[in-house]
TORMI-182929 format. One record per residue (C-alpha): x, y, z; residue number from 1; chain. Coordinates in steps of 0.001 Angstrom, whole numbers, plus 500000, padded with zeros to 6 digits. Example, Ala and Ser with C-alpha at 12.3 -4.5 7.8 and 13.67 -1.06 7.14 Angstrom:
BEGIN
512300,495500,507800,1,A
513670,498940,507140,2,A
! end
This chain:
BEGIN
779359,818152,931721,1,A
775788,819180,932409,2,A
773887,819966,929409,3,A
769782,820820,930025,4,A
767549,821881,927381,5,A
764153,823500,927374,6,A
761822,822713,924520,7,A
758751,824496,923433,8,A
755871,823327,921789,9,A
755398,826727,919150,10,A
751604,826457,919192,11,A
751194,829546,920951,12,A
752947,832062,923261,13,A
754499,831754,926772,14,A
752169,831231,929368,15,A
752540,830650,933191,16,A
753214,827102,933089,17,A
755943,827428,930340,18,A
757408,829617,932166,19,A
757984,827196,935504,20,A
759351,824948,933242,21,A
761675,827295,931598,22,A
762630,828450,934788,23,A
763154,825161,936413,24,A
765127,823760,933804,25,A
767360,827058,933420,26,A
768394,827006,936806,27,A
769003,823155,937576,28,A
771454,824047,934462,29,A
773254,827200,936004,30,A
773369,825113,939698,31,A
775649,822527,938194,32,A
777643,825237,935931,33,A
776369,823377,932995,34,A
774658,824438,929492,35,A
771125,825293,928892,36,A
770067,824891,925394,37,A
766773,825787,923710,38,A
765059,823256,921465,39,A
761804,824362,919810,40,A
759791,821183,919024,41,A
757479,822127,916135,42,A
757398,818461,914650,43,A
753965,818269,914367,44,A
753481,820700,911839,45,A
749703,820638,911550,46,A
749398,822687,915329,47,A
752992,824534,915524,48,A
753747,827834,913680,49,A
757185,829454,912926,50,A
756248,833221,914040,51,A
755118,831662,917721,52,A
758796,830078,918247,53,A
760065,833372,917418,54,A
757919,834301,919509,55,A
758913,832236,922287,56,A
763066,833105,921755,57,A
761244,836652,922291,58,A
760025,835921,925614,59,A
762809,833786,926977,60,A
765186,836711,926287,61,A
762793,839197,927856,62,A
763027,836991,931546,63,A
766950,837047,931169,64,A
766759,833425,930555,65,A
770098,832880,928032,66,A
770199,830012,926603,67,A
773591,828694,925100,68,A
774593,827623,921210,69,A
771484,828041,918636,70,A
768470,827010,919240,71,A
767077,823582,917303,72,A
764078,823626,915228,73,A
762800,820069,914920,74,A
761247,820268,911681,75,A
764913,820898,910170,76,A
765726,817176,911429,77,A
763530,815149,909575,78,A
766562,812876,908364,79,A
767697,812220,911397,80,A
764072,810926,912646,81,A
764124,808930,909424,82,A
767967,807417,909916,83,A
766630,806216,913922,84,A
763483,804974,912168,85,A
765387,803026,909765,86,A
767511,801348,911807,87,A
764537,800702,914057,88,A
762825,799151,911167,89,A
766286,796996,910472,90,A
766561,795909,913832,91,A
762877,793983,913492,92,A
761334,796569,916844,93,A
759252,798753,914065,94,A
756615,797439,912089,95,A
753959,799241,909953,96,A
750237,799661,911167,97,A
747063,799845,908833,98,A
745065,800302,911996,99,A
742826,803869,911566,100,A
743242,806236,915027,101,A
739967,804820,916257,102,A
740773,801569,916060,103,A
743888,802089,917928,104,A
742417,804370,920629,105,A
743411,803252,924567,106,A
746108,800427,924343,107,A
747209,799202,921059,108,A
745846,795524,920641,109,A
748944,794865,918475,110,A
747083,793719,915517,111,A
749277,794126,913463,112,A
752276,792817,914313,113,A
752456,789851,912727,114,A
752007,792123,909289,115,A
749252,793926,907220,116,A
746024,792076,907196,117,A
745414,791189,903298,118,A
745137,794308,901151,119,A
745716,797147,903511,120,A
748194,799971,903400,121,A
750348,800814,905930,122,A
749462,803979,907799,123,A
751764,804468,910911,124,A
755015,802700,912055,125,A
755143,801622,915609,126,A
757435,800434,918125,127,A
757538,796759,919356,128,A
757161,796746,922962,129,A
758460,793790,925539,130,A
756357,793186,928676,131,A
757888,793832,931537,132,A
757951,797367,933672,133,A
760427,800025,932728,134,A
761695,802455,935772,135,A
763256,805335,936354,136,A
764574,807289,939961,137,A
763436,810940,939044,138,A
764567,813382,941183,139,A
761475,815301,942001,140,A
759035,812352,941790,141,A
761267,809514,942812,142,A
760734,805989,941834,143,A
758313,805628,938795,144,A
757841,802755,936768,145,A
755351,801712,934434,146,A
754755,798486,932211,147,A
754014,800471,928929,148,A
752991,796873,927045,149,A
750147,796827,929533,150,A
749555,800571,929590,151,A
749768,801330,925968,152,A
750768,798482,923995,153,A
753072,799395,920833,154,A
753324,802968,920275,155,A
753360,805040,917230,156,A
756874,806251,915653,157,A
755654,807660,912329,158,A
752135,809149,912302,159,A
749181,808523,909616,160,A
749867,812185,908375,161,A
753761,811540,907635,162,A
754493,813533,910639,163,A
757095,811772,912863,164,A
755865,811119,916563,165,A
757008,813108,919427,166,A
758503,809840,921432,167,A
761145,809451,918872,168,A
762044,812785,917780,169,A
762485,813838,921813,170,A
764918,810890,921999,171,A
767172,811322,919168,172,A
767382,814954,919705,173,A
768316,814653,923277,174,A
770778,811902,922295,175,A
772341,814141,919426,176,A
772397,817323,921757,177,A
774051,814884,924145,178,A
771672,815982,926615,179,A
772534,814646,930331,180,A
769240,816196,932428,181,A
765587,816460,931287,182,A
763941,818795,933389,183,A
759990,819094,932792,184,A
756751,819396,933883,185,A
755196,816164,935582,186,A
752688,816114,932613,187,A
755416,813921,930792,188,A
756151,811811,933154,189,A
754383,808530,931787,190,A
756189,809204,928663,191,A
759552,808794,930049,192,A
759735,805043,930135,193,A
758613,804931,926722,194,A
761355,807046,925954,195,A
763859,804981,927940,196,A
762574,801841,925975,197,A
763908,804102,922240,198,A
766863,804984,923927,199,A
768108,801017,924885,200,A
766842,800231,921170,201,A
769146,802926,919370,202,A
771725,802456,921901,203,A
771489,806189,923022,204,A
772498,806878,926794,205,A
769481,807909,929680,206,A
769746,811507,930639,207,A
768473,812090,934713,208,A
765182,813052,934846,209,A
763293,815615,936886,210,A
759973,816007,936471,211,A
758299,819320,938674,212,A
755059,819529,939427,213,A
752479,821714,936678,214,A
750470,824913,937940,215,A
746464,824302,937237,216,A
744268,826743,936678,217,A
740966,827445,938963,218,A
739269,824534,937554,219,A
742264,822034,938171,220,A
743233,821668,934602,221,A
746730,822289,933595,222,A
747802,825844,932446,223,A
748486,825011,928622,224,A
747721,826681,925210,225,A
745176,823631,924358,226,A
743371,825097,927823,227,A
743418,828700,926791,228,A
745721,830029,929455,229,A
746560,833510,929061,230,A
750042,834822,927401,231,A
752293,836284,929971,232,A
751604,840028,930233,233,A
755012,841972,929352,234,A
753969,844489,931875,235,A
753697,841943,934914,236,A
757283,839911,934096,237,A
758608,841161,937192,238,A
755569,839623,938933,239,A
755283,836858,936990,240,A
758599,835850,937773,241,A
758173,836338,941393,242,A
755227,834443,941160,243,A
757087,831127,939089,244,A
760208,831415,942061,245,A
757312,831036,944592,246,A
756044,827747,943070,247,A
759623,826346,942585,248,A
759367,826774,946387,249,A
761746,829926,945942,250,A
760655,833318,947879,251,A
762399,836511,947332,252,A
762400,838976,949233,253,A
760391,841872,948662,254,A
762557,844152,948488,255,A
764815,842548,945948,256,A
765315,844706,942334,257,A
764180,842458,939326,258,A
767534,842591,937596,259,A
768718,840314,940855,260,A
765958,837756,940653,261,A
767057,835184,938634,262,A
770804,835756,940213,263,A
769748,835258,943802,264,A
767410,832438,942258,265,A
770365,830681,940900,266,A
772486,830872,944052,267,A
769399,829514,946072,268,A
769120,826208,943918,269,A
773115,825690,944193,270,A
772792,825339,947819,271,A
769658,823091,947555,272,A
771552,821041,945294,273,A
775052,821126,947102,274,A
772907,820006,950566,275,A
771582,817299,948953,276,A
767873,818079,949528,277,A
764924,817266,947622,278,A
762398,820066,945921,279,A
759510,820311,947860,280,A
756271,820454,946124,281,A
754179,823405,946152,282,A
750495,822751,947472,283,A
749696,825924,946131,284,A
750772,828921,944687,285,A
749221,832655,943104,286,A
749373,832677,939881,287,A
749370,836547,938866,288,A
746147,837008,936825,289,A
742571,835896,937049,290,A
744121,832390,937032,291,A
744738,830235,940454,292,A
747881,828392,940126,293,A
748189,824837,941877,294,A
750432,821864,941689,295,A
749277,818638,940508,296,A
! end
């Protein structure tokens, strides 16, 4: 059975982008009659905040976007980042680092594989990774593959600061929500074959991927909270969600009441699905605001 999820950073509220990917993800789940589940991904405690994933169950609700079963807070499932850790660590692919973040920056030089140069303390844990490319089909993007020895080198599982790294906590919860399709923005694509390397290690299945292109702002830089784009106005949702349809490559007709949207939405990306036929990318799109909204 189909089981989606959409997971939220909480380091701020809902903006324009989030809510493509919400929507995206929410109806690729409703096409294939499956469930759409909610994760909120505040592992990195030091930027996320309780009240703004609150915050963002607010919104979700407000759009008519249901999601099913309770929503997961990541920093409740610390143990089960430490049990995948551990048996990382026991299977010889995790060793410690004493390498500080600047002298890790770009790709790792793996300096520290071979253990601790004499008299340092172990800072981060990180992965062991094989040369060789790792590939995936993705069903927006096609055929990506990347070499991540080359690109990164080993990359961190357990952070400096004790906070566990997003690569590992995304894979263990998808594989413990038994997640089947990832649906997200094409920001993350060049994580996904890191990802894919975790999952073979803990013996955790590979969900399908889809990866949609992200809406920019006027200056060409993706809409995100780091970027200071603008919460989504509760008195434009209507337009707003107009406006997200439109980029998906969806177009409503005018005339069609609000409460119908996401209804006729769903129906629309059935039959894409059922005929086989691949998203097309939007080359551009109006994002409602003072903000143009583009696709990567």
């Amino acid at each position: 059975m189909y089981r989606g999820r959409f997971a939220p950073s909480p380091t701020g509220p809902l903006h324009f982008g989030s809510l493509v990917a919400a929507l995206c993800s929410w109806l690729d789940a409703r096409a294939h009659e499956g469930e759409w589940l909610v994760r909120i991904e505040d592992i990195d405690e030091t930027r996320c905040r309780p009240h703004w994933g609150d915050e963002i169950l607010r919104t979700l609700e407000r759009f008519g976007l249901h999601w099913d079963g309770e929503p997961v807070w990541q920093t409740r499932r610390k143990e089960a980042y430490r049990e995948a850790l551990d048996r990382l660590q026991r299977a010889g692919l995790a060793y410690p680092c004493a390498c500080a973040r600047r002298e890790a920056a770009g790709r790792y030089s793996g300096r520290c594989r071979g253990g601790l140069p004499q008299g340092a303390a172990a800072r981060a844990w990180r992965f062991r990774v094989a040369p060789g490319v790792v590939g995936f089909e993705d069903r927006w993007q096609g055929w990506f593959g990347q070499d991540v020895d080359a690109e990164s080198g080993d990359f961190v599982l357990l952070r400096a600061d004790g906070c566990f790294a997003y690569q590992l906590a995304v894979v263990v919860d998808d594989a413990e929500q038994r997640i089947t399709h990832v649906v997200r923005g094409a920001d993350l694509l060049d994580s996904t074959p890191r990802q894919i390397l975790l999952q073979r290690a803990l013996g955790y299945p590979q969900p399908l991927y889809l990866h949609h292109p992200v809406a920019l702002d006027g200056g060409g830089r993706k809409l995100s909270k780091q970027n200071r784009a603008p919460a989504l106005d509760p008195a434009r949702d209507e337009e707003n969600l107009r406006a997200a349809l439109a980029f998906l490559g969806l177009a409503p007709a005018p005339g069609l009441g609000a409460s119908r949207l996401l209804e006729w939405a769903a129906v629309r990306w059935r039959k894409r699905r059922a005929s086989g036929a691949q998203p097309a990318a939007p080359s551009f799109s109006a994002s409602p605001g003072p903000n143009d909204c583009s696709a990567r």
